[in-house]
C-alpha positions in Angstrom: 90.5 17.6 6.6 87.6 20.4 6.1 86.2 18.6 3.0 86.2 15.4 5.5 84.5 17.1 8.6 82.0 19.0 5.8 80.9 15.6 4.3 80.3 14.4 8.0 78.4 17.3 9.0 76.2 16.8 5.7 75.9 13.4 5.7 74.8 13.5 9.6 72.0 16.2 9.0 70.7 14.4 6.5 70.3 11.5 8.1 68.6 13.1 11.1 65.9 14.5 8.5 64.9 10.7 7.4 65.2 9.5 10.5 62.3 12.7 11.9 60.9 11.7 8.4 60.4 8.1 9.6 59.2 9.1 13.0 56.6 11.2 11.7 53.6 8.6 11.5 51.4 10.7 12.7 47.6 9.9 10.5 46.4 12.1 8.4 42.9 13.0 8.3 41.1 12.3 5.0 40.4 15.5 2.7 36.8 16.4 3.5 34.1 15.7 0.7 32.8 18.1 -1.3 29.6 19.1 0.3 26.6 18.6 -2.3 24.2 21.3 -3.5 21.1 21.5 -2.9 20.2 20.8 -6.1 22.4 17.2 -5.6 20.8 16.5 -2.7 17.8 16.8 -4.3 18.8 14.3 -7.4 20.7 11.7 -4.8 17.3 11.2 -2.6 15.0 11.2 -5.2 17.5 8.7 -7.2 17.6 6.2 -4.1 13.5 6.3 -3.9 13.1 5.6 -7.2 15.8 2.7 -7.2 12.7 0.9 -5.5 10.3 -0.7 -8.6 7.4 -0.7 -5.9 7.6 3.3 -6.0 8.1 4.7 -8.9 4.8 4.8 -10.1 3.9 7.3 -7.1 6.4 10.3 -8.3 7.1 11.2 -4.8 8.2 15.1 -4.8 11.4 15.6 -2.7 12.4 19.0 -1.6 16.0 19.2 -0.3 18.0 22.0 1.4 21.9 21.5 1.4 22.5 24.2 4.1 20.3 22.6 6.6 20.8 19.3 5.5 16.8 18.4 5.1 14.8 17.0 2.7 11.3 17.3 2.8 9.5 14.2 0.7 5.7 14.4 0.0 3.0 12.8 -2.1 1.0 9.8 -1.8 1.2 6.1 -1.4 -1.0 3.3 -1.3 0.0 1.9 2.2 2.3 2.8 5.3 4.9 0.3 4.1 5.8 2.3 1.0 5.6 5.5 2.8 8.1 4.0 5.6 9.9 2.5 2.3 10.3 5.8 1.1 11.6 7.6 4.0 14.4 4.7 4.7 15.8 5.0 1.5 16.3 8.7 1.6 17.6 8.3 4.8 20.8 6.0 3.3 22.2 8.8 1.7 23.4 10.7 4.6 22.8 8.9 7.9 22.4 13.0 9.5 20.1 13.6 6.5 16.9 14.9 8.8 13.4 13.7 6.3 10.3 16.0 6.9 7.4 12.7 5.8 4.4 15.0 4.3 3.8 11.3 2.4 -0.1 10.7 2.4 -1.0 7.3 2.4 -4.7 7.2 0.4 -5.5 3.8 -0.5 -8.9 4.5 -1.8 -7.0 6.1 -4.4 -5.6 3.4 -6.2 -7.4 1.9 -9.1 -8.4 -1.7 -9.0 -6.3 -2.9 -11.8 -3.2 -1.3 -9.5 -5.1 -2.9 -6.4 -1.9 -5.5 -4.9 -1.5 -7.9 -2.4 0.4 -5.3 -0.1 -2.4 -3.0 0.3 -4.9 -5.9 0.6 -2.7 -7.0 4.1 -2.8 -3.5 5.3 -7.0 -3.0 4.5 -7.2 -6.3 6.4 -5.1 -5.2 9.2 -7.0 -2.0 9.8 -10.3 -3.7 8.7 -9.4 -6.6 11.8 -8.8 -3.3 14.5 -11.7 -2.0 13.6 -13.8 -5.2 14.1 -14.8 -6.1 10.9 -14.2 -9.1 8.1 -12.2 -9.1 4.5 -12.7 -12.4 2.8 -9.4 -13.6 1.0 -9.9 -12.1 -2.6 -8.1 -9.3 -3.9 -11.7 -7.8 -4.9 -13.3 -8.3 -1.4 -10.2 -6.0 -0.3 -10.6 -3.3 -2.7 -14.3 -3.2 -2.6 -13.8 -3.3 1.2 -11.6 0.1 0.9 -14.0 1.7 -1.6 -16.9 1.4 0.7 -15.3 2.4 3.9 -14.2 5.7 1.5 -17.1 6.3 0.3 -19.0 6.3 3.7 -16.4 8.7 5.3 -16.4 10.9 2.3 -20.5 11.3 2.6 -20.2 12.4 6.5 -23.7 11.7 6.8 -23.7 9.5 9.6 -23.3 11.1 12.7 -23.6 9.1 15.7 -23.3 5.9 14.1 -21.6 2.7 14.5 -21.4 1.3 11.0 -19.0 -1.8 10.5 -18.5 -3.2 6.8 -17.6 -6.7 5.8 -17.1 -8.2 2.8 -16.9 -11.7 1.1 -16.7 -13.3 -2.1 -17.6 -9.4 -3.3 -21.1 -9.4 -1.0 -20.6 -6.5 1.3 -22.7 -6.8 5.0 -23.7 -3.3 6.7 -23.9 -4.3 10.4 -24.0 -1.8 13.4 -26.5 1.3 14.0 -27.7 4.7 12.4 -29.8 7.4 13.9 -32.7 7.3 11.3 -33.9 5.5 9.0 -32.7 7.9 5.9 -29.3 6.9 7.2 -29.7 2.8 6.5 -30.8 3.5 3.3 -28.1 5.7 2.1 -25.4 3.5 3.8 -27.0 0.8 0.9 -26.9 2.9 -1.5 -23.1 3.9 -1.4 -22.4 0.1 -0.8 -24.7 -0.8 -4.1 -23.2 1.4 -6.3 -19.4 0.5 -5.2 -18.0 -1.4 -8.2 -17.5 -4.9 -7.9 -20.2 -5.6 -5.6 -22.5 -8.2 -6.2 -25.1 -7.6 -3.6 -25.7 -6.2 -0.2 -26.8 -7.1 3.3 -28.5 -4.5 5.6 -28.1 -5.3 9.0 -28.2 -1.7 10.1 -30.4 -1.1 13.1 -32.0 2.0 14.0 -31.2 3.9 17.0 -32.2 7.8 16.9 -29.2 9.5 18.9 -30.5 10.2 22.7 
């Protein structure tokens, strides 16, 4: 009769621990990640840049810092939509990732056999704001960029309002300088930009009041 009232005892405990076992459906939460260094963080971001062809060649520098979860990308670029490019696709690695952008974008700098289509629409774009003409030629772009570089790298001009077009590679000076040293050096810069073919001086002369 004990061995009977034991197995009973037994066999009932044991069912009450499946049964709490079979109540107990409470989720668990997932095991954390490992957190990366900041040396992987570092290797990710600059992996996911450079999964883009279009930058490569540009070796952007990323800086990353695991602790603060920041990376700091710099360099330069052609145009604004590689720099944006390049920010969105360190961005896909961790959607808290915070990006410090110290991307310049220098499109003077880019030789004309690296000269593309993209940065063409962009020197037209900012070529249209600023009231002046691109003809449809990758060279009229590029000499277009040259010459506006040039000019603002001389920062001889002061009080000027020089506009630049260009067109089948013949580059038109149009707008006003203060003397007449001014006009002629405007010329000269556009004359010596490669590519060009001639140039029109439409500059008139109007000594700052």
């Amino acid at each position: 009769m004990q061995h009977t009232q034991l197995l009973v005892s037994t066999t009932g405990v044991l069912a009450m621990v499946i049964g709490l076992a079979a109540c107990d459906t409470t989720p668990r939460e997932p095991a954390a990640a490992p957190r990366m260094s900041s040396e992987e963080l570092d290797r990710s971001v600059t992996a996911k840049i450079n999964s883009d062809p279009a930058l490569v060649p540009y070796k952007l520098d990323v800086d990353a810092d695991a602790d603060d979860n920041t990376v700091t990308i710099s360099g330069t670029v052609p145009t604004q939509s590689l720099r944006t490019k390049a920010v969105d696709a360190a961005k896909t690695v961790d959607a808290g990732l915070a990006i410090t952008d110290r991307i310049d974008v220098k499109p003077e700098s880019v030789e004309r056999k690296d000269y593309n289509e993209d940065i063409a629409r962009e020197a037209r774009q900012r070529a249209s704001t600023s009231g002046e003409s691109i003809g449809d030629s990758l060279d009229d772009a590029w000499i277009h960029t040259k010459i506006r570089s040039q000019l603002a790298a001389e920062g001889v001009f002061p009080g000027s309002s020089l506009n630049v077009d260009v067109t089948n590679n013949v580059a038109t000076l149009r707008g006003t300088v203060a003397t007449a040293a001014d006009k002629a050096e405007a010329e000269k810069i556009a004359r010596s930009t490669e590519g060009v073919k001639s140039v029109r001086n439409q500059l008139v002369i109007k000594p700052a009041s």
